[in-house]
C-alpha positions as CSV (number, residue, x, y, z in Angstrom):
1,X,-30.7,39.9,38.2
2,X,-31.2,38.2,41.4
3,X,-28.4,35.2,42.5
4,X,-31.1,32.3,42.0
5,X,-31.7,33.5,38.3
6,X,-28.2,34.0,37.8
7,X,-26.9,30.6,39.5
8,X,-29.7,29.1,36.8
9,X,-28.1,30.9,33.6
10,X,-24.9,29.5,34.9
11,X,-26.1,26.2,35.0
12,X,-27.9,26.3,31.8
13,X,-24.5,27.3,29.8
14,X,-22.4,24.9,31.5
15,X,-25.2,22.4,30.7
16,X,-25.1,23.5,26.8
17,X,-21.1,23.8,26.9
18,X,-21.1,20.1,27.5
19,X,-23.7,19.1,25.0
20,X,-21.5,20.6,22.4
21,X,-18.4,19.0,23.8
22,X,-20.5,15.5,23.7
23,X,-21.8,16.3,19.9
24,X,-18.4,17.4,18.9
25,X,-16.5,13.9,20.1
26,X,-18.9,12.5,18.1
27,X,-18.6,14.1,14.7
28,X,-14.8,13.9,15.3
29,X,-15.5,10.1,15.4
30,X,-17.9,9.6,13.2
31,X,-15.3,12.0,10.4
32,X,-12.5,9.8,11.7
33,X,-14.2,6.5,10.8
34,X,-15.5,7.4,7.4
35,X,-11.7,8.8,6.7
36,X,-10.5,5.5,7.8
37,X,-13.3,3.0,5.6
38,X,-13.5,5.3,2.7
39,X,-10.3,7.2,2.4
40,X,-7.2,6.5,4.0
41,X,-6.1,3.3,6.3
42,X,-3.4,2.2,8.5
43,X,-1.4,-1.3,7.4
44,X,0.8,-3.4,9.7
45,X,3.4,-5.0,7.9
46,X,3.5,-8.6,9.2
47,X,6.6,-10.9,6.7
48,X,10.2,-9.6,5.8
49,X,9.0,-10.1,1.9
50,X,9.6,-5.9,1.3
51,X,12.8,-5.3,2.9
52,X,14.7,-3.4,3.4
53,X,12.0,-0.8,2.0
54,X,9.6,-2.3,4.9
55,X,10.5,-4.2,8.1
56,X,8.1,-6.5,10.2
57,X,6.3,-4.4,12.7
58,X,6.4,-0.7,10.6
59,X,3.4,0.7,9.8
60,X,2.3,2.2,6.6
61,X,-0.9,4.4,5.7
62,X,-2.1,3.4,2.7
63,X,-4.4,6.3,0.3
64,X,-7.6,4.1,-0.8
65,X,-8.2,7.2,-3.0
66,X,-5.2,6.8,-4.8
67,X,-7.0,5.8,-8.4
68,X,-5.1,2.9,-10.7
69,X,-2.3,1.2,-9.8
70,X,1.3,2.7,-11.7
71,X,4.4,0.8,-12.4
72,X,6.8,1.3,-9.1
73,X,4.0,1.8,-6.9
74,X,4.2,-0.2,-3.4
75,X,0.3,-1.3,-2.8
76,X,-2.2,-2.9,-0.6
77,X,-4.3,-5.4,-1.9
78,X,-6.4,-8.6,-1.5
79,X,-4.0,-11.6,-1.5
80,X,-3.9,-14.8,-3.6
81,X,-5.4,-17.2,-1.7
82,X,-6.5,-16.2,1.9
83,X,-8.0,-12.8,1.0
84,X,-5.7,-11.3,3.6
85,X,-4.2,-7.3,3.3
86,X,-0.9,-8.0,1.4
87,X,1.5,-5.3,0.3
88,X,4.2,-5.4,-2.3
89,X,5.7,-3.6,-5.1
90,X,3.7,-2.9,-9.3
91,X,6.0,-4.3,-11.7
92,X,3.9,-4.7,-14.6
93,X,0.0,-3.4,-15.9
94,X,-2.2,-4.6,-17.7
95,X,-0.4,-5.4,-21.8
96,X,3.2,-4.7,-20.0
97,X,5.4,-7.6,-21.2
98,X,7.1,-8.7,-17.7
99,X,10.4,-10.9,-18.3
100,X,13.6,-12.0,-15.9
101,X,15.8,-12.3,-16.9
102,X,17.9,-10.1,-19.3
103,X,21.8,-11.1,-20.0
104,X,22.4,-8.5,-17.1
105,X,20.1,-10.5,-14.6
106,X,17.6,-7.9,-14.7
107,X,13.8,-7.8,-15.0
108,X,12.7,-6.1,-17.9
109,X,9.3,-4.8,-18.4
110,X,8.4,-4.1,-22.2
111,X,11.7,-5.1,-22.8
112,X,13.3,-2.3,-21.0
113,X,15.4,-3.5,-17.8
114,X,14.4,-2.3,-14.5
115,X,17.2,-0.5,-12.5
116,X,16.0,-1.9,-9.4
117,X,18.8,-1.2,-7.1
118,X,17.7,1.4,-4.9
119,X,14.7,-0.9,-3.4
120,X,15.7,-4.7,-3.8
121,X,16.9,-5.9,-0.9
122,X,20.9,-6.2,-0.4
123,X,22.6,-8.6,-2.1
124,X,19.4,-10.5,-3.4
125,X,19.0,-11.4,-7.1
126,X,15.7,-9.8,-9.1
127,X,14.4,-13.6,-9.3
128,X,15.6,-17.0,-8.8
129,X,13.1,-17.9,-11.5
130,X,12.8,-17.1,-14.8
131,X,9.5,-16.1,-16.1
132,X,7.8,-14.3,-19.4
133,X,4.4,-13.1,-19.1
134,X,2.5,-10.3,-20.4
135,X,-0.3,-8.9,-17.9
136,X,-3.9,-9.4,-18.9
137,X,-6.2,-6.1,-18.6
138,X,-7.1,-5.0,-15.5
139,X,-4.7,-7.2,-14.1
140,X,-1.2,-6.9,-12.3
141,X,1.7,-8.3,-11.8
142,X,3.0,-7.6,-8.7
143,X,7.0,-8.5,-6.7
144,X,7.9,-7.8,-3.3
145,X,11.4,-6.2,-2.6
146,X,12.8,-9.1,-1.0
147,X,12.6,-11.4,-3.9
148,X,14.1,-14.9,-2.4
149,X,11.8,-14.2,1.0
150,X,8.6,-12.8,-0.9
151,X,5.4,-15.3,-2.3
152,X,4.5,-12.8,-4.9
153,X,3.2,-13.4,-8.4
154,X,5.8,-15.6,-9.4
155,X,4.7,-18.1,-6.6
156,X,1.0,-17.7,-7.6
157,X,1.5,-18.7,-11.5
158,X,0.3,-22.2,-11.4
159,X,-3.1,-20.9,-10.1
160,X,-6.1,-19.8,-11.5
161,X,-5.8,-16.4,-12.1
162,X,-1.7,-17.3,-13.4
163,X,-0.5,-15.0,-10.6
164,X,-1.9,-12.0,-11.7
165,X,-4.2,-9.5,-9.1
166,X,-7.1,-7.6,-10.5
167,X,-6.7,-4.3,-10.1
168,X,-10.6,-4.4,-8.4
169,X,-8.3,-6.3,-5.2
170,X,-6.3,-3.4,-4.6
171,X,-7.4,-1.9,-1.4
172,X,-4.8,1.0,-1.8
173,X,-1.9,2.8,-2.6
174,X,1.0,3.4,0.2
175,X,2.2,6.9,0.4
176,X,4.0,6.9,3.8
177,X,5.9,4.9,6.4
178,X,4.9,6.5,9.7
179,X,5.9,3.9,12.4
180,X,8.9,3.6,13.5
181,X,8.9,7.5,13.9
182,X,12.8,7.3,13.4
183,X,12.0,5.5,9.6
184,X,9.3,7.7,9.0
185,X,9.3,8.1,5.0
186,X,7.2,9.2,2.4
187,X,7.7,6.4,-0.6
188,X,8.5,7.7,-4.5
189,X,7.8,5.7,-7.2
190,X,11.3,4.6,-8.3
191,X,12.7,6.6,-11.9
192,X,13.5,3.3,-13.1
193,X,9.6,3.2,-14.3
194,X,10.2,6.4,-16.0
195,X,11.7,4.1,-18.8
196,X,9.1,1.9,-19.4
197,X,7.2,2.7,-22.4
């Protein structure tokens, strides 16, 4: 093979080489942005309302795959009024019985009290109100973790729709907490839900 023909194979491989490179970084994209729409997101966390689970500035990805909504479950949804991402915690489904508060200061669900100390935030009460509702089908009722700093259902009651989120609003279910890197966690739904019949 002379130099001039080999020179020209030369050329021609390094020529396909970087069309494949090019086609590549595309698919990659193109996967990455369909993961990201269709299956799993990224959420910034932006009010103190689920401390100390979630501080302002950590970052959460969120499982839009996750299927319905389960008692305990921290998700992200469409909120009351603006429409904006808003995360907090499943107390109640649809038929639960949601109450605050039992002779222990406790919310009950079904009349079973929730445990909720490993999540509520230090030194805070389960609610300042009192409230007994049961959750419409399809609906939820939903708390954040720092109950006297968190416009959850109970704020919302008064409103069309009595506080409740349908479940067609929920845009997600949180699995991890990935940002700080130091408070990196993968969230379990609390046992106290366990009880709940």
């Amino acid at each position: 093979m002379s130099f001039t023909k080999k020179a020209a194979a030369v050329e021609k491989k390094k020529k396909g080489g970087f069309r494949e490179t090019i086609l590549l970084l595309i698919l990659g994209v193109g996967i990455a942005l369909l993961l990201h729409t269709f299956v799993v997101g990224s959420f910034y966390i932006p009010s103190e309302s689920m401390e100390n689970t979630l501080l302002i500035n950590d970052r959460v990805f969120v499982n839009k795959l996750s299927g319905k909504p389960e008692r305990g479950d921290i998700i992200v949804f469409k909120g009351w009024n603006t429409g904006e991402d808003t995360i907090k915690r499943v107390i109640g489904i649809g038929g639960d019985k949601v109450a605050c508060c039992d002779a222990k200061k406790r919310v009950t669900v079904n009349g079973t009290p929730l445990d909720e100390t490993s999540y509520l935030y230090p030194g805070d009460f389960p609610s300042g109100d009192t409230f007994k509702y049961t959750v419409p089908p399809g609906k939820l009722w939903l708390m954040g973790d720092h109950r006297s700093a968190s416009a959850d259902s109970r704020s919302h009651v008064e409103e069309p729709g009595g506080g409740f989120i349908s479940e067609d609003a929920v845009i997600g279910k949180a699995v991890m907490r990935y940002w700080p890197l130091s408070r990196g966690l993968i969230f379990m739904r609390p046992d106290t839900f366990d009880k709940v019949k």
